[in-house]
N, C-alpha and C positions, 0 to 999 in steps of 0.2 A: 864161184859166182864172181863174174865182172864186179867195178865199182862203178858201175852204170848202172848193172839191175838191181843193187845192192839197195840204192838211190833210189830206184822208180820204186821198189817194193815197198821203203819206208814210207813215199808217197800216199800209198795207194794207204797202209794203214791208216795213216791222219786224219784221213777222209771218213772212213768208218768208226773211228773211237776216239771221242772229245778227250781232249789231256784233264785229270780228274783236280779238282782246285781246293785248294783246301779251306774247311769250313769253320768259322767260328764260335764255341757252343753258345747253347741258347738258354740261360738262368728259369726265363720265365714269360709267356706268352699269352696278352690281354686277349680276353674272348669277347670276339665280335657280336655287337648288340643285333639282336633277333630284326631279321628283316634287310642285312645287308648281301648285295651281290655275292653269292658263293665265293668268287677270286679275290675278293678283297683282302689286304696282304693284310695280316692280325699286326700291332703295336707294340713291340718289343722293348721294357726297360732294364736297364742294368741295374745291379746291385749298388751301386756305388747312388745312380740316382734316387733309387728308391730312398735312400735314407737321408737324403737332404731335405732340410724343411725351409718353406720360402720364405725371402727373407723379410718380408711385408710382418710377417708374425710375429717377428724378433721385435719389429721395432713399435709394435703394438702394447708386448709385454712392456717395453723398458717404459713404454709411457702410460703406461695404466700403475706401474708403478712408482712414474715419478710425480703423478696426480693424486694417488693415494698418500704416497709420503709429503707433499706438499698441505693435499689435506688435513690429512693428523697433527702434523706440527702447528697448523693455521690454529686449530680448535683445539692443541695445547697452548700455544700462544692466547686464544681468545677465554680460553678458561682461568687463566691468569693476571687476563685485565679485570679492572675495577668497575666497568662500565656494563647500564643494563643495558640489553638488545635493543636494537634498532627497530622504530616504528612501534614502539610499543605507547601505550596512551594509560592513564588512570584518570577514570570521569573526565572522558574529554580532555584531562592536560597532558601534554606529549609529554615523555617521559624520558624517548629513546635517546642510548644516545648518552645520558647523564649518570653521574655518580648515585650514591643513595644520597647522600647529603645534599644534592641539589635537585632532586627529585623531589626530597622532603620539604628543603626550603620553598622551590614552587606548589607545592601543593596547600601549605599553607598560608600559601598569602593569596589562593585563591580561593581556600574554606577555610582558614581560621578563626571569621568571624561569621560562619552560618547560621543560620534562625531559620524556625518553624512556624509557617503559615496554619494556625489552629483556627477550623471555620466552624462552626453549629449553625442552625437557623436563627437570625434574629441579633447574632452576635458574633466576633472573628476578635482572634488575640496574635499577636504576633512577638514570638516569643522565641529570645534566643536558645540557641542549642546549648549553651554553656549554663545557661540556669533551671533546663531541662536536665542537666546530668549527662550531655552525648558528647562525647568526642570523638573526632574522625578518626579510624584506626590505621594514621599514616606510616607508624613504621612495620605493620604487617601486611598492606598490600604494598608498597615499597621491597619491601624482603622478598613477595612472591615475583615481583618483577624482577628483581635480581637475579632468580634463579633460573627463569625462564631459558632454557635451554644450556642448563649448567648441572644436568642428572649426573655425570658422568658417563652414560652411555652415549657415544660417539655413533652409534649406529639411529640413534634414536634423536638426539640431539642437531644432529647435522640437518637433517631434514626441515627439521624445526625453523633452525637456524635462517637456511637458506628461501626459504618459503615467507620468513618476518621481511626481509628485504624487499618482498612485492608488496605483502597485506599487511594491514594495520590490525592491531592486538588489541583490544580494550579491557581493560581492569574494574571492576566497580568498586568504590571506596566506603566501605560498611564504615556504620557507627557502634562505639562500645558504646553501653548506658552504666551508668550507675544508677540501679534501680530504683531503690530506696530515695534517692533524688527526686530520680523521675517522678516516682508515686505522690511524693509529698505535693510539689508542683501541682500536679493532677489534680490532686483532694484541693487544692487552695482557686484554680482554676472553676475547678467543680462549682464549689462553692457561692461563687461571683453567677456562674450561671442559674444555680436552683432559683424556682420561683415555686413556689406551693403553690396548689391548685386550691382557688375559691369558691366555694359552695354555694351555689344560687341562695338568694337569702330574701325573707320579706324586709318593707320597712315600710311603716307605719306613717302617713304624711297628712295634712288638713284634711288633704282631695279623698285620701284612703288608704288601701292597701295596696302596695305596688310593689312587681318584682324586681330584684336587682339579679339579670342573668351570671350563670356561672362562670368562671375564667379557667381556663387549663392549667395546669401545671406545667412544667419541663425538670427535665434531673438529667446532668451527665452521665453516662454510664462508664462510670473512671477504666474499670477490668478492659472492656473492651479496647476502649478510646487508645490504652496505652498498649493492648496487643496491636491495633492498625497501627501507631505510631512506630512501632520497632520492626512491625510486616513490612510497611511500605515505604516507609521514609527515604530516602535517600539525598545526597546532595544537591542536585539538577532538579530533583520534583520533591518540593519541600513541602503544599500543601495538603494538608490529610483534614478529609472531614472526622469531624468526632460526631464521635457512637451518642446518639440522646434519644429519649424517649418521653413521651408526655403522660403527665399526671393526669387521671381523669380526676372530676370534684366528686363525690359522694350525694350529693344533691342538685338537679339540672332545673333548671327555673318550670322545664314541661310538668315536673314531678311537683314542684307546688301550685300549680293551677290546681282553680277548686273551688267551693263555698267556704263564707266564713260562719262558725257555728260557735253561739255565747255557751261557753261551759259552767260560767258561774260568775255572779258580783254580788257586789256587798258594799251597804254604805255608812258613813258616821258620821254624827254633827260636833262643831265646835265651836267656843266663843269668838268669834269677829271680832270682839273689845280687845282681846289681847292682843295688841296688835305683833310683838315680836311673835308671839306662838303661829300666829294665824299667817306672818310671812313663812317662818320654816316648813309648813305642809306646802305653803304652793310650793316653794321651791324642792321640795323630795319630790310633791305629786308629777312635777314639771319632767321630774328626772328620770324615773322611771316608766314614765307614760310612752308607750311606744316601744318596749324594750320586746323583741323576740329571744324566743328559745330551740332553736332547733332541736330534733328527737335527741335527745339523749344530754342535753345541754341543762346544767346546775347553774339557778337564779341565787343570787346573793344580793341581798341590799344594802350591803358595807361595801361589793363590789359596785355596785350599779351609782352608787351616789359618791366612791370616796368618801375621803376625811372630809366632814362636815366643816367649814372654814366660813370666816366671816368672808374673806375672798369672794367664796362662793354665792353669797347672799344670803346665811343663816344667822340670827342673831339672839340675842341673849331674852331666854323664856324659863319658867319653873321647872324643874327636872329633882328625880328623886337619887338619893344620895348617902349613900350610907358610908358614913365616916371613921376611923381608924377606932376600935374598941368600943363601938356601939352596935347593937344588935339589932336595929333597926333602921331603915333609912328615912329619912325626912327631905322636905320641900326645899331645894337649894335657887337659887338662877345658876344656869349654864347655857353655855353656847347649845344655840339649833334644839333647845326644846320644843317637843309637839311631835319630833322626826317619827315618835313609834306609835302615834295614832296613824301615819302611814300607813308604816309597817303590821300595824296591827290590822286594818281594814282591806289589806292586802294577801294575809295569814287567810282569814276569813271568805275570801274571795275564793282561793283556791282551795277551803275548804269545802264549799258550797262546788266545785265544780267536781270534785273528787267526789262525790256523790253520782255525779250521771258515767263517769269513765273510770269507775272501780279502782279510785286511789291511784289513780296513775300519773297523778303529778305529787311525787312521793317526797312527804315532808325530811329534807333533811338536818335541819337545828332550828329549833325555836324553842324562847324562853320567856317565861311569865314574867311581868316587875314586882319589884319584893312587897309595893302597896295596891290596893284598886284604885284603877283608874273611871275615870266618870264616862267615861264614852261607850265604854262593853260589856258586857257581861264577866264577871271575876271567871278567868282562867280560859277567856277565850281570846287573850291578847298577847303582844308579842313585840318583846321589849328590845331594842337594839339600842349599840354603846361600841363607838371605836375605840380599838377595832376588833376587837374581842366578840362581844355579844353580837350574833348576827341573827337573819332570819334565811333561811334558804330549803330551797326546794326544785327536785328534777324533773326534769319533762322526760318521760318513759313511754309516750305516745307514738307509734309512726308518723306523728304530723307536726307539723311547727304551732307554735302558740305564742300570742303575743296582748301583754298586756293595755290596756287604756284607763287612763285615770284624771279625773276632771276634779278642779272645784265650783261649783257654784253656789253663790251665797257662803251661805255655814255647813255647808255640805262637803265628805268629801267622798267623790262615789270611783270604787276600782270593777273595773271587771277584764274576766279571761278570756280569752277568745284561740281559736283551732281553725286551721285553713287546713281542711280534709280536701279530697278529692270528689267528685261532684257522688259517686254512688256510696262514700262514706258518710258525705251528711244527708242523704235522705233517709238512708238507715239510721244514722241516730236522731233524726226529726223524729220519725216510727214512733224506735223504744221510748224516745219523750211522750211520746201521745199516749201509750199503751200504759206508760208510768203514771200521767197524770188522771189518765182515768179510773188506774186499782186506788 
C-alpha cells in the first residue's frame, strides 16, 4: 500500500473512534438531593478535603479558651482579694466594695446607738436597745457578706458574681439578745404599766347612797410582748406594740343597783357630863359611819379608826387597867376612853342583823372587858385596846353592806344596812313579814 492510502485510511479511522483519555479515579461521590434534574453532574470531594476542618473553628476554640482561662484566673484573683462583692447592701448601708473592717465600722455608726419604740395603749416608752440586752449581730451578717460568692465552686460562683454587678443584694442585720436582760427590763417595764382594776364600790354621803363606777384594769403581757419584740424587731422598723390585756373589776356599779335593806341596829346611852368620854364616841362614831364592806370583805375597828391619837381628837377618859402583878384591873384615865362603848354598840348591831341573814356577817374576834361596863348587858360588850384587842367581823353576803352611826344627845345609835338587788329585798321584806308574824 501507497503512503497516500496509508494516510487516507488512518483518516477515515479518527473519524469513527475517539482517541480514549485517561480518567482520574473517583474516591467518593455526593448523592444528589431528591427532586434534582436527572443530568445534574453529582459533587465530587477528595480525600485530602474531606479531612480539613474550617478554619473559623480553630479560632473559636482558641478563644473560648482564652476566655475560660482568663476567667478562672479573674476568680482566683478575686477569691484572694480581701474585699466583699460589689453592690451588696446590709439594712440599707452599702457595703460593696469594702473590707470587713469597714463594713463593720459603717454599720456601726449607723446602728450603734439604736432604741426601741415600746407602744401600749395609754402609754409609749422609748427604750434603748442596749439596756434591752440587743446587739446588732455585725460581725456575722458582715462574715455572710464576705462570702458571698466565695463557695469555692467556680461554676456556681461565677454566675453569682457576674449577676451582683447589675442587682443590688440586701442583707438584713438580726439582733442577738441577752435574754435574761431582756426579761428583766420587761418585768420592770411591766410593772410601771399595771393598774389593778377597781371594783364598783358604794359610798355612803349626806345626800345618801351613791355609786362610784368601776375602772378597768391593764397588765402587760411580758411572754408575749418579748416574743413580738425578737419576731419583729429589726433596725429600720423599731416600733413594736406590746402585747396588754385588761383587768376586768369583780364588781360593775350595774351589779350594785338595788334597795337598801336595815339588817339590824342597836343603840346605847352615855354621860354628856364627861366631857373627854363623850368627845371620843363622836370622834370613833364619825369614823366608822359610812364604812362599806364588800362580799367577802373583814371589818376591823383598830383598822377603821387607827391608833387612837390625841392628833386625831381623842382625849383623856376612865379606861380599865390592869396592872403588872394584879389580878384585877381597875379605873385608870387614858387616852380615847369611851372608844369600846362604840365598839360595843356596833358588836350588837351586827348581832341583831345576823339574826334575819343566818349569821352571815360572821363574827371574827371579839373580847369582853375584864370589869362590867354600865351601858350593856355583862357579856354582851366588846372591848378594844391598840392594837392588839380588836373587834372584827366578815361580810359573807352576795351584797355589800355598809355601816351608819349617829350621835344624838346621849345616844349613840349604829345600824347595818345591805344594798341587794331589787328582787333580793322584796324577798327578804317577805321572810320579815312572815317572821314577824309567827
Amino acid at each position: 500500500m501507497s503512503q497516500k492510502s496509508l494516510s487516507s485510511s488512518v483518516a477515515n479511522n479518527s473519524t469513527s473512534e475517539a482517541p480514549v483519555t485517561p480518567v482520574t479515579p473517583v474516591t467518593s461521590v455526593a448523592t444528589l438531593p431528591a427532586g434534582l434534574p436527572g443530568d445534574a453532574s453529582p459533587l465530587v470531594f477528595s480525600s485530602a478535603e474531606e479531612r480539613r476542618w474550617p478554619r473559623w473553628m480553630g479560632v473559636v476554640v482558641v478563644a473560648l479558651l482564652f476566655i475560660v482561662g482568663g476567667t478562672y484566673g479573674a476568680y482566683q484573683v478575686w477569691n484572694s482579694n480581701v474585699r466583699i462583692a460589689p453592690n451588696l447592701f446590709i439594712a440599707d448601708v452599702p457595703v460593696g466594695s469594702l473590707t470587713r473592717e469597714e463594713a463593720i465600722k459603717n454599720l456601726k455608726a449607723r446602728f450603734g446607738k439604736s432604741s426601741v419604740k415600746l407602744e401600749a395603749p395609754g402609754r409609749k416608752w422609748h427604750l434603748t436597745l442596749h439596756e434591752l440586752g440587743g446587739t446588732p449581730d455585725f460581725n456575722r451578717v458582715v462574715n455572710n457578706a464576705y462570702w458571698f460568692g466565695r463557695s469555692g465552686n467556680p461554676l456556681q460562683d461565677l454566675p453569682r458574681l457576674m449577676k451582683a454587678n447589675f442587682d443590688e443584694r440586701h442583707l438584713p442585720l438580726g439582733v442577738r439578745w441577752n435574754k435574761a436582760q431582756l426579761k428583766r427590763r420587761m418585768r420592770q417595764v411591766a410593772k410601771a404599766y399595771h393598774r389593778p382594776a377597781r371594783d364598783a364600790k358604794l359610798e355612803v354621803k349626806d345626800v345618801g347612797v351613791i355609786i362610784q363606777p368601776e375602772i378597768n384594769g391593764r397588765e402587760l403581757n411580758v411572754g408575749e410582748t418579748l416574743a413580738r419584740l425578737q419576731r419583729r424587731y429589726d433596725l429600720h422598723h423599731t416600733k413594736i406594740e406590746a402585747s396588754v390585756r385588761a383587768v376586768k373589776p369583780r364588781l360593775t356599779a350595774a351589779s350594785l343597783e338595788g334597795a337598801d335593806v336595815k339588817l339590824g341596829s342597836f343603840g346605847t346611852r352615855f354621860n354628856r357630863g364627861l366631857i373627854g368620854r363623850t368627845r371620843n364616841i363622836h370622834v370613833a362614831s364619825a369614823t366608822i359611819d359610812g364604812k362599806v364592806l364588800m362580799p367577802g370583805d373583814t371589818f376591823s375597828f383598830n383598822a377603821s379608826t387607827g391608833e387612837r391619837t390625841w392628833e386625831k381628837g381623842y382625849r383623856m377618859a376612865h379606861i380599865f387597867e390592869r396592872k403588872p402583878g394584879k389580878k384585877e384591873s381597875e379605873v385608870v384615865d387614858g387616852l380615847a376612853g369611851g372608844v369600846c362603848q362604840v365598839s360595843t354598840t356596833l358588836y350588837n348591831a351586827v348581832r341583831k342583823g345576823n339574826r334575819k341573814v343566818d349569821s352571815a356577817l360572821k363574827i371574827v374576834q371579839r373580847e369582853s372587858h375584864s370589869l362590867p361596863v354600865p351601858y350593856i348587858a355583862s357579856g354582851l360588850d366588846a372591848t378594844v385596846a391598840w392594837p392588839n384587842r380588836d373587834f372584827k367581823f366578815q361580810n359573807t353576803l352576795p351584797h355589800p353592806i355598809y355601816l351608819r352611826s349617829a350621835v344624838n344627845g346621849s345616844r349613840l345609835n349604829i345600824s347595818v344596812w345591805a344594798r341587794m338587788p331589787q328582787s333580793a329585798a322584796i324577798q327578804f321584806a317577805q321572810n320579815e313579814d312572815e317572821n314577824s308574824r309567827g
